[in-house]
C-alpha positions in Angstrom: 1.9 -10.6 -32.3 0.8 -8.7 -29.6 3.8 -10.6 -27.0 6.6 -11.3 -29.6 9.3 -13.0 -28.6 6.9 -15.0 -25.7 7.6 -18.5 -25.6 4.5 -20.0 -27.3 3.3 -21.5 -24.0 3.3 -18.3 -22.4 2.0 -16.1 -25.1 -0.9 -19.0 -25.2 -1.7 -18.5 -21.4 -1.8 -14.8 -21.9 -4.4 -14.9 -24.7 -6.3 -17.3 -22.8 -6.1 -14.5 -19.8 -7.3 -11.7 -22.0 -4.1 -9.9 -22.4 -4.5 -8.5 -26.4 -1.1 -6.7 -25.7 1.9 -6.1 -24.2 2.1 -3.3 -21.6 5.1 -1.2 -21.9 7.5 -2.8 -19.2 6.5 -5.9 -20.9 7.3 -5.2 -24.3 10.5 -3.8 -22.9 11.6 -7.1 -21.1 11.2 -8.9 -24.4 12.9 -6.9 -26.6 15.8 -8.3 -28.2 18.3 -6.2 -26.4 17.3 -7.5 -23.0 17.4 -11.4 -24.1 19.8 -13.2 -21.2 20.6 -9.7 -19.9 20.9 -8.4 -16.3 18.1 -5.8 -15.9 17.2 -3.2 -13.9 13.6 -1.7 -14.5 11.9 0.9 -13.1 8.2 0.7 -13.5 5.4 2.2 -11.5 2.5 0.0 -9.4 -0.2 -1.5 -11.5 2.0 -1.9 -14.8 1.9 -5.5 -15.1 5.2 -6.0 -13.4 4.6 -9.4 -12.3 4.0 -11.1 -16.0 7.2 -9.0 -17.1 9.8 -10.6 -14.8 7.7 -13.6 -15.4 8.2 -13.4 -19.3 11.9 -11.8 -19.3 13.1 -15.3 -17.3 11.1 -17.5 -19.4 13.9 -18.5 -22.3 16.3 -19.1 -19.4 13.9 -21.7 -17.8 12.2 -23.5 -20.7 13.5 -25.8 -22.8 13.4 -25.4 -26.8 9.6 -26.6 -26.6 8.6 -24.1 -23.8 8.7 -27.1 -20.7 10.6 -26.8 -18.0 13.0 -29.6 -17.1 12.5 -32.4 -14.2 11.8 -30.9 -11.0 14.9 -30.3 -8.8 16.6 -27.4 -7.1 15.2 -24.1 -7.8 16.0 -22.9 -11.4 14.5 -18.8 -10.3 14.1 -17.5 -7.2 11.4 -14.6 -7.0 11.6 -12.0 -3.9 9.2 -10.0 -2.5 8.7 -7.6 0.2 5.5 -9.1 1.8 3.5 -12.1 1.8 0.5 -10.9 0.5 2.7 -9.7 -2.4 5.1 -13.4 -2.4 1.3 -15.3 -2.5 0.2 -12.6 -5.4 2.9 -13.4 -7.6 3.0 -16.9 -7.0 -0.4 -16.9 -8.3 0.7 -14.7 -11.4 3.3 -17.5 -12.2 0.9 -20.4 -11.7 -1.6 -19.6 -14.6 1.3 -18.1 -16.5 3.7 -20.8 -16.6 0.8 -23.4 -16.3 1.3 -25.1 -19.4 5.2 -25.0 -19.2 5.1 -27.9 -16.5 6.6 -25.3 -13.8 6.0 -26.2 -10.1 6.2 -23.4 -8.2 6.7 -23.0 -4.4 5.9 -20.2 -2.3 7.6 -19.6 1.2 6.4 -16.5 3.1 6.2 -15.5 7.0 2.5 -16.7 8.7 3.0 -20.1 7.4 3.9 -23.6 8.3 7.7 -24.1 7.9 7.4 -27.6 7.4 5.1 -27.9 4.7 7.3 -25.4 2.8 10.3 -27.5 3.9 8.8 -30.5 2.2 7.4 -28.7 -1.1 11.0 -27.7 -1.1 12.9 -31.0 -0.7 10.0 -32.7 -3.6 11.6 -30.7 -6.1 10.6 -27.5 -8.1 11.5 -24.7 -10.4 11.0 -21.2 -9.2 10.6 -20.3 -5.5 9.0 -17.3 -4.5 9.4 -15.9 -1.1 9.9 -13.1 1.8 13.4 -12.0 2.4 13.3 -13.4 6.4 11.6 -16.7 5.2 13.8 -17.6 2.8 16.8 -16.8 4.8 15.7 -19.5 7.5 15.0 -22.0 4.7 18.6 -21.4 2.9 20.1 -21.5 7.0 18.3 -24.6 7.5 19.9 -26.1 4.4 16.7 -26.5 3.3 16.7 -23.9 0.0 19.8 -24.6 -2.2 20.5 -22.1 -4.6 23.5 -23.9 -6.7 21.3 -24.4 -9.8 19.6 -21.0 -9.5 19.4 -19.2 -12.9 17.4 -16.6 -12.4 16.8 -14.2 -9.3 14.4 -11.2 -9.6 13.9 -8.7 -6.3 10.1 -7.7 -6.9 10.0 -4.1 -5.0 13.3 -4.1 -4.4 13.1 -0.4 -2.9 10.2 -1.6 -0.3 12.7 -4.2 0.7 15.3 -1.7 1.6 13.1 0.8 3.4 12.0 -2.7 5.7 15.3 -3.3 6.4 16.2 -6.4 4.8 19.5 -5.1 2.9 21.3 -8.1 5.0 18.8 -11.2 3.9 19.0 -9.5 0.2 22.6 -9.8 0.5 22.6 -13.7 2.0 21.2 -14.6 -0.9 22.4 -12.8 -3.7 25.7 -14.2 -2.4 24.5 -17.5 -2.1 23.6 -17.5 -5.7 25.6 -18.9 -8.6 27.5 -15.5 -10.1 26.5 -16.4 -13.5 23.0 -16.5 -12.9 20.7 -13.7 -14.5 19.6 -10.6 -11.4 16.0 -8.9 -12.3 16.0 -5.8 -10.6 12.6 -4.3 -10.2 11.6 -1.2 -8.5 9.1 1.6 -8.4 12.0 3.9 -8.3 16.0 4.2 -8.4 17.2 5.6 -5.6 20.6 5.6 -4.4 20.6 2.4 -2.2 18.8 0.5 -5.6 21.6 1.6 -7.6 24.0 0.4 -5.4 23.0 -2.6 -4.9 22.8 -3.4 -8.6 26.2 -2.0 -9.2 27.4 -4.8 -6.4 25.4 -8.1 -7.9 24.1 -6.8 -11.2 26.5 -7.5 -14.7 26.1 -5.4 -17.4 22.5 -4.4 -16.4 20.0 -2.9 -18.6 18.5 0.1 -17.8 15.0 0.0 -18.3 12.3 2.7 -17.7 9.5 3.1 -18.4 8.4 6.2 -16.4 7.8 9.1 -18.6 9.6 11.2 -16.2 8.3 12.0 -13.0 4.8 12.0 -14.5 2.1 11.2 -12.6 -0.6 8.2 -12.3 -2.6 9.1 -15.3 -5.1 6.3 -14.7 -6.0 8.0 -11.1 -8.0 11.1 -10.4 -6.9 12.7 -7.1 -9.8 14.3 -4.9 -9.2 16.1 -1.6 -12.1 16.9 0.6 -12.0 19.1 3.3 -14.0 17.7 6.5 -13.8 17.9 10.5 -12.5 15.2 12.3 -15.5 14.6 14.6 -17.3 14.1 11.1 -14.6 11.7 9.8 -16.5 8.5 10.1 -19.3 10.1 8.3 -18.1 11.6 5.1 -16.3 8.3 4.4 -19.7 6.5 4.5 -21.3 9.5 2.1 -17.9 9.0 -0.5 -18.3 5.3 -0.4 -22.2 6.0 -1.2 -21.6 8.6 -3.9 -19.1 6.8 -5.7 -20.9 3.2 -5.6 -17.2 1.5 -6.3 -17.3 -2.5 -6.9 -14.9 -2.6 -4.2 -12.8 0.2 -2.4 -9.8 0.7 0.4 -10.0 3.1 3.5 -6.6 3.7 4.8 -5.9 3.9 8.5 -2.8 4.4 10.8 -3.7 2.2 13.7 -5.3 -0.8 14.4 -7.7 0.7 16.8 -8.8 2.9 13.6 -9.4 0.4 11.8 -11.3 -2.2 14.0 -13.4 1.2 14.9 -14.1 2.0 10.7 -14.4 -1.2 10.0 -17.1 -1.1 13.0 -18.8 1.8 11.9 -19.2 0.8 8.2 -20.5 -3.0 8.9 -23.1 -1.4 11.4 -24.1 1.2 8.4 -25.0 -1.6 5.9 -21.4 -2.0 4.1 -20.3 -5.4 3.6 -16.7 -4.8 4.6 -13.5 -6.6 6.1 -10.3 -5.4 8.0 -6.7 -5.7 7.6 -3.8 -4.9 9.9 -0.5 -5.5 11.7 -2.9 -7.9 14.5 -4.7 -10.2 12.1 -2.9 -13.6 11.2 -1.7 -14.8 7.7 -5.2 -16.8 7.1 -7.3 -13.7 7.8 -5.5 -11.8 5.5 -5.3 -14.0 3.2 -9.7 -14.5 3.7 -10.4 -11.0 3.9 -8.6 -10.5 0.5 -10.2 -13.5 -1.4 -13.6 -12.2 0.0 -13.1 -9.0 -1.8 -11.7 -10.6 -5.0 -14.8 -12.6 -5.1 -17.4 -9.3 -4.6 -18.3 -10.9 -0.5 -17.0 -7.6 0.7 -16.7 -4.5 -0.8 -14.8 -2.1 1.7 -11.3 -3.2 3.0 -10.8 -1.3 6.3 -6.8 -1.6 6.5 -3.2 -0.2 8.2 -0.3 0.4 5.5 0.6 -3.1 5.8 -2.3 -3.5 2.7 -0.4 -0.7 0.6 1.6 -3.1 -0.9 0.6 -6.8 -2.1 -2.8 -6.3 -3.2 -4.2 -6.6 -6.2 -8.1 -6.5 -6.6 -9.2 -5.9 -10.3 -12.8 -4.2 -9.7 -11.1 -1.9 -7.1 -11.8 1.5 -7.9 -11.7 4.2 -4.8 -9.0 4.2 -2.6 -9.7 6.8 0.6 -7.3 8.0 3.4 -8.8 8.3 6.0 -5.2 9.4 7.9 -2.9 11.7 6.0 -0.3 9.5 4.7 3.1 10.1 6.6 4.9 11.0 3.2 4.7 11.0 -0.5 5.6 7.1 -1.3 3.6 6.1 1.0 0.4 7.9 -0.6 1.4 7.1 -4.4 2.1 3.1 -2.7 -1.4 3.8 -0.9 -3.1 5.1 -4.2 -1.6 2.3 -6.3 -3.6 -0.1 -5.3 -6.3 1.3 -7.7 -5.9 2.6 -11.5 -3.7 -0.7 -12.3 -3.6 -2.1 -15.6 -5.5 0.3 -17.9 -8.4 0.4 -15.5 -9.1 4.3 -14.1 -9.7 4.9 -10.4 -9.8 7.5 -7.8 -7.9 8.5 -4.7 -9.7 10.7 -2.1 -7.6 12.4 1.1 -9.7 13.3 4.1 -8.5 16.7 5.0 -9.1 18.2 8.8 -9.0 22.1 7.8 -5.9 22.6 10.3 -4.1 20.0 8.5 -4.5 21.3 4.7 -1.3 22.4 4.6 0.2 19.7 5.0 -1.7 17.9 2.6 -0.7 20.1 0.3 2.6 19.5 0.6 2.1 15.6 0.5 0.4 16.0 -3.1 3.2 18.2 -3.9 5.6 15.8 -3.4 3.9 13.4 -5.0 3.5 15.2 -7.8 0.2 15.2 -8.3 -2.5 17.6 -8.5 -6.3 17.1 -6.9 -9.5 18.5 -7.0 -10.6 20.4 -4.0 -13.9 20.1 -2.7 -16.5 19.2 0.3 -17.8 16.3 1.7 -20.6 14.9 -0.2 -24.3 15.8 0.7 -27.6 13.6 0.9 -29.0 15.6 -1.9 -25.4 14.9 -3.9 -25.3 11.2 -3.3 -29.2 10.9 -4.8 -28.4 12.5 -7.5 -25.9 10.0 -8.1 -27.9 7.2 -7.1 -30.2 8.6 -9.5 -27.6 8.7 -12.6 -26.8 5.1 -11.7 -30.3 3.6 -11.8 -31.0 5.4 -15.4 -28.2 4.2 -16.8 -28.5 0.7 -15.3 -27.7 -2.1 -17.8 -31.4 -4.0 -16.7 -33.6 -1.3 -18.1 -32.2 -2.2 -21.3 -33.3 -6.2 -21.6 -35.2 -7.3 -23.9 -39.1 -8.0 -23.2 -39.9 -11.3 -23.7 -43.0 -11.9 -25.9 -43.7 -15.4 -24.0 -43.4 -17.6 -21.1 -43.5 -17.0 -17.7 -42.2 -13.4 -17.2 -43.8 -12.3 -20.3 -47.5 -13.5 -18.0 -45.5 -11.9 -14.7 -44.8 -8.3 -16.9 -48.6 -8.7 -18.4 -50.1 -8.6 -15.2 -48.3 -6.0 -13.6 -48.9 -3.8 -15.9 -52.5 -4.6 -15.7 -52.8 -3.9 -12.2 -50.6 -1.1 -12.0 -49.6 2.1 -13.3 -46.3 3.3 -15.0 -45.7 5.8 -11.7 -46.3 2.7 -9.5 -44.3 0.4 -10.9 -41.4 3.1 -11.4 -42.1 4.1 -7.9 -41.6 0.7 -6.6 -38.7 -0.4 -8.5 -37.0 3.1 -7.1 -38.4 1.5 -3.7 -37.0 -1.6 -4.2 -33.6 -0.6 -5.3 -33.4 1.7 -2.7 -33.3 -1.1 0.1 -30.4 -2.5 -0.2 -28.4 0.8 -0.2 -26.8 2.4 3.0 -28.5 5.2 3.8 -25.9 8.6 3.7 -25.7 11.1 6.7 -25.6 14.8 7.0 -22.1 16.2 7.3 -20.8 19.6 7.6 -19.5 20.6 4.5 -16.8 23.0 4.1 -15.7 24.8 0.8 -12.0 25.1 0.1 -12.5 29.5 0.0 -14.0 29.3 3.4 -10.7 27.6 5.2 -8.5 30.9 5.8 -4.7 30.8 6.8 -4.9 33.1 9.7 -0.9 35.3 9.4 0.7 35.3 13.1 3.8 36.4 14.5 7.0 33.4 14.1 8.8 32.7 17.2 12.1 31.2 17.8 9.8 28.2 18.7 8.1 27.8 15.4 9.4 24.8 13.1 10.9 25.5 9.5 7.8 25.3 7.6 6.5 28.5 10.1 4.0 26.4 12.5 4.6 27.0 16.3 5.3 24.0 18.5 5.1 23.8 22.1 2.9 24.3 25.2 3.6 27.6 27.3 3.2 25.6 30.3 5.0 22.4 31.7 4.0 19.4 30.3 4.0 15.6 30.4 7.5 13.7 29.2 7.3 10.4 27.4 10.0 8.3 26.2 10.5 7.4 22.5 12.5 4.0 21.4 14.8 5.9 18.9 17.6 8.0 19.3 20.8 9.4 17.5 21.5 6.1 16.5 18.7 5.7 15.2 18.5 9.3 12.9 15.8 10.8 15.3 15.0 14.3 13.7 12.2 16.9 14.9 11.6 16.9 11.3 10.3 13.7 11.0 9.6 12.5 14.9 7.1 16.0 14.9 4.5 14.7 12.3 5.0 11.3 13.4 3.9 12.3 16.8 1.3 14.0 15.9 0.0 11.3 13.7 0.3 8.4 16.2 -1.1 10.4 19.3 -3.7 12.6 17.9 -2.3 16.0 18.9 -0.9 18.9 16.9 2.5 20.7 16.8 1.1 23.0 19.6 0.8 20.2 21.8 4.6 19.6 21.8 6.7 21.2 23.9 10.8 20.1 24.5 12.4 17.3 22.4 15.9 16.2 23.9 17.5 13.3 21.6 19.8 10.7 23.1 22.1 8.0 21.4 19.1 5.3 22.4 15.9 7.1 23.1 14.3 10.4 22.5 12.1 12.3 25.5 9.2 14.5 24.3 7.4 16.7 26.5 3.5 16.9 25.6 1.3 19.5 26.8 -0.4 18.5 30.4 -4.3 18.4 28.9 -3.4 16.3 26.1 -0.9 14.1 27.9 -3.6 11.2 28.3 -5.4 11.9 25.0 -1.8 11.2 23.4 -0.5 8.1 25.7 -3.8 6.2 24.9 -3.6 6.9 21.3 -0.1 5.9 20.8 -0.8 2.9 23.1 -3.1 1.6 19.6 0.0 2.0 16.9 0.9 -1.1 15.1 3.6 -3.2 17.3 6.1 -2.4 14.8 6.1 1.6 15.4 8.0 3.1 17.9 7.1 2.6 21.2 6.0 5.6 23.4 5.9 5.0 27.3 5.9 7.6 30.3 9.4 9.1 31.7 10.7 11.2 34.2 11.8 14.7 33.1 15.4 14.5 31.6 17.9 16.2 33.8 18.9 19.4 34.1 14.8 20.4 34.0 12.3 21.0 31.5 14.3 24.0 29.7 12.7 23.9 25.8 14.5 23.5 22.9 15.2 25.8 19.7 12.9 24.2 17.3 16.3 23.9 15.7 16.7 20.0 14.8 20.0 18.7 16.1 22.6 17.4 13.7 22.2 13.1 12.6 24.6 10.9 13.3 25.2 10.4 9.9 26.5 13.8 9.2 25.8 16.1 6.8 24.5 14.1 4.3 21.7 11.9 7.0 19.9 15.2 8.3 15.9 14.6 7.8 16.3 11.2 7.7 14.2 8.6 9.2 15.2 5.5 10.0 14.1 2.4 8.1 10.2 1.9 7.5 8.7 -1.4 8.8 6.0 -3.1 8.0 3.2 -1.6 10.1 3.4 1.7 8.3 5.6 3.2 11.0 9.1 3.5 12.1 11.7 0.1 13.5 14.5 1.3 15.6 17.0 -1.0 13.4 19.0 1.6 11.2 20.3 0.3 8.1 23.3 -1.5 8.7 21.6 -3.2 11.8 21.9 -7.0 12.1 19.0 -6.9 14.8 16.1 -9.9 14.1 13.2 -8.1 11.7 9.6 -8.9 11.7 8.9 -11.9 9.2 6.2 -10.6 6.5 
């Protein structure tokens, strides 16, 4: 049987899904060794995590005929790092455990308390959730966990890097100690392994990463094109590739109402998610994809984890990722479940470098090239009509399209009918632009002198002249590094390592010195970010004058061991001031 050891309700549901076998993390759940076990499974995005932890809890759910008992207090409790994934894998459940009799309840951030309140005092059997959401539920009284027997943490290292080790904690505690704990996670870092060490018993270890081998179902691309041109060259990718549906990544919400802008005016049907849109526009932009009313999704990292569209094939950044998890979470969203997709990176030629470096951490290797041409995207337009499924049909030898074919052909020649079904398909399609393109060969790394200003991986920083000082809402409390505040700044306010002159960290707050002619550029760019990033506002110069610094990062708070660090992620893709044993109040996702 291609899901042996399923309870017969859920192996039914699966065949009546489509699913002709088990992927590996689900064969692993259900293999005898793991029956009533603790586990703690590493799997990467896309794997068909959702049905595993979905299966591996079934026998401790169903009775002995695959039904679940009388609806009551929550028998599983299913955490997730962000609504769109909590709604996502409610939905998994639902068809999954449809015929089991299971009512499932779903309590996320964006949505009405109340109602949850009430789903929750009816009676049900597993509850799936966000970490703050579920918190205010079990504070409220409102959630009881004394009959749980089952409680899975679905990305358990995203909820960790958001900072909700505390709500984690609440309630694990608040669970029964005999219940089964389903740890699932992309990877196992230190903080994972911890934490299963405190609430896990006798876990199994279960990985089914062959190494630290990359996505085999994605095809990296990197194309090298001039930021004036950006907007451009994403329009001739989307063109050339002609995927059913596709995301462009962006760091702010200003980028992305502009893309989003750009690409609706060019002919794309397309939507837009980010940190400023509420829980119902989400939730409509998504389902508009999944149905094929959109096919570009314009969106902020808050989209790099939760969705799941099956047709989506091309995932572009449009901003350099930040770091190497966030482009393999980014590029996740396609090549899931068998299905082959491609990533493309948008590389300015002054920031190839550090591109390189991203894929190198990632682990992953990508093809090089230029932006796509007119006379490229018509040849592939030109592929795709030849090989289009409708030139294969069968004629009909009667009725009324056989009379519509008959006197076509009557009245018209073979080059004019070609010529206006060309035409005609043609219409529809956005037109592509010219672009400059530039080869990889032609982008040359110009050797220069290093100062005792130049950062460790040999790129100067500073501007000669005084410049403008801002204030930054982290500090040494908070892990602030030159080797991680640097890129950030650059990314959030649109300036390069140039443009940065003196950085002088405080236990609270950070000051920053930017060069005088791109002081406005960089106060109205970082005036966009997401409201979860760090907050940049004007200052005075610190005391003691505008003396530079080494280029030397100062030592973290945490010692030795913390150097580098950032603090916690949040939501928006950049960087809350809570470190990790903070207690502050978190966004609700």
């Amino acid at each position: 049987m291609p899901f042996q050891n399923a309870p017969a309700s859920l192996a039914s549901a699966l065949a009546a899904r489509g699913y002709e076998s088990a992927t590996p993390v689900q064969a692993a759940v259900l293999a005898p060794d793991a029956e009533g076990r603790d586990l703690l499974v590493s799997a990467r995005t896309g794997s068909g995590k959702t049905v595993a932890f979905g299966l591996a809890m079934a026998n401790t759910l169903l009775d002995d005929n695959g039904r679940c008992p009388a609806p009551g207090a929550p028998l599983a409790l299913v955490i997730a790092p962000t609504r769109e994934l909590a709604l996502q894998v409610r939905n998994e459940l639902e068809w999954l455990y449809a015929s089991s009799g299971a009512r499932i309840v779903s309590c996320v951030g964006g949505m009405e308390p109340r109602v949850e309140a009430r789903a929750l005092n009816a009676g049900c059997h597993i509850v799936v959730g966000t970490p703050g959401r579920l918190c205010d539920h079990l504070s409220r009284g409102q959630l009881k966990l004394s009959s749980l027997r089952a409680v899975v943490l679905d990305e358990a290292d995203e909820m960790l890097d958001l900072g909700f080790r505390d709500e984690l904690e609440t309630l694990l505690k608040a669970a029964p100690p005999e219940r089964r704990t389903l740890l699932f996670s992309a990877t196992i870092a230190r903080d994972i392994a911890n934490l299963a060490r405190r609430y896990q018993t006798d876990a199994l270890r279960i990985d089914t990463q062959t190494g630290s081998a990359p996505h085999t179902d994605i095809t990296y691309r990197a194309i090298l094109t001039d930021q004036s041109d950006m907007a451009n060259t994403i329009v001739n990718v989307l063109r050339q590739m002609e995927s059913p549906t596709a995301i462009v990544f962006c760091h702010t919400r200003e980028a992305v109402r502009q893309l989003q802008g750009i690409l609706t005016q060019r002919g794309f049907s397309s939507v837009a998610i980010s940190g400023d849109l509420g829980q119902n526009e989400r939730s409509r932009a998504i389902e508009s994809l999944r149905h094929g009313q959109a096919r570009v999704c314009v969106a902020t990292d808050v989209a790099a984890r939760g969705i799941d569209i099956p047709d989506l094939g091309l995932v572009i950044h449009a901003s350099l990722p930040s770091n190497p998890a966030t482009l393999l979470h980014r590029s996740g969203r396609t090549g899931r479940a068998g299905r082959k997709g491609t990533c493309v990176l948008l590389v300015p030629p002054s920031r190839r470098r550090l591109a390189e470096r991203l894929l190198e951490g990632a682990k992953v290797t990508a093809e090089w090239g230029g932006a796509p041409t007119p006379d490229d995207i018509a040849k592939a337009d030109a592929e795709r009509l030849l090989s289009a499924p409708e030139l294969s049909i069968t004629v009909p030898e009667a009725g009324s399209m056989h009379e519509l074919i008959t006197k076509l052909t009557a009245a018209h020649s073979a080059d004019q009918l070609a010529a206006a079904l060309i035409a005609m398909w043609r219409a529809n399609l956005p037109e592509p632009t010219s672009v400059r393109v530039i080869s990889p060969g032609s982008v040359k790394k110009a050797p220069r002198e290093r100062t005792r200003r130049d950062d460790e991986d040999g790129e100067s920083r500073g501007p000669r002249e005084p410049g403008t000082w801002f204030r930054l809402s982290v500090g040494r409390e908070d892990r602030a590094d030159p080797k991680w505040l640097v890129p950030m700044l650059c990314r959030l306010g649109g300036i390069r390592k140039q443009d940065i002159g003196a950085i002088r960290i405080q236990p609270d707050h950070t000051l920053v010195e930017i060069a005088q002619d791109k002081a406005e550029r960089f106060q109205s760019c970082a005036a966009g970010a997401d409201a979860d990033e760090i907050t940049v506002e004007p200052s005075a110069p610190p005391r003691g004058g505008a003396s530079r610094d080494s280029g030397r990062p100062p030592r973290s708070a945490g010692g030795p061991g913390g150097a580098g660090r950032p603090p916690r992620k949040s939501g928006g893709g950049g960087f809350s001031k809570s470190g990790p044993s903070s207690s502050r109040k978190r966004k609700s996702f």
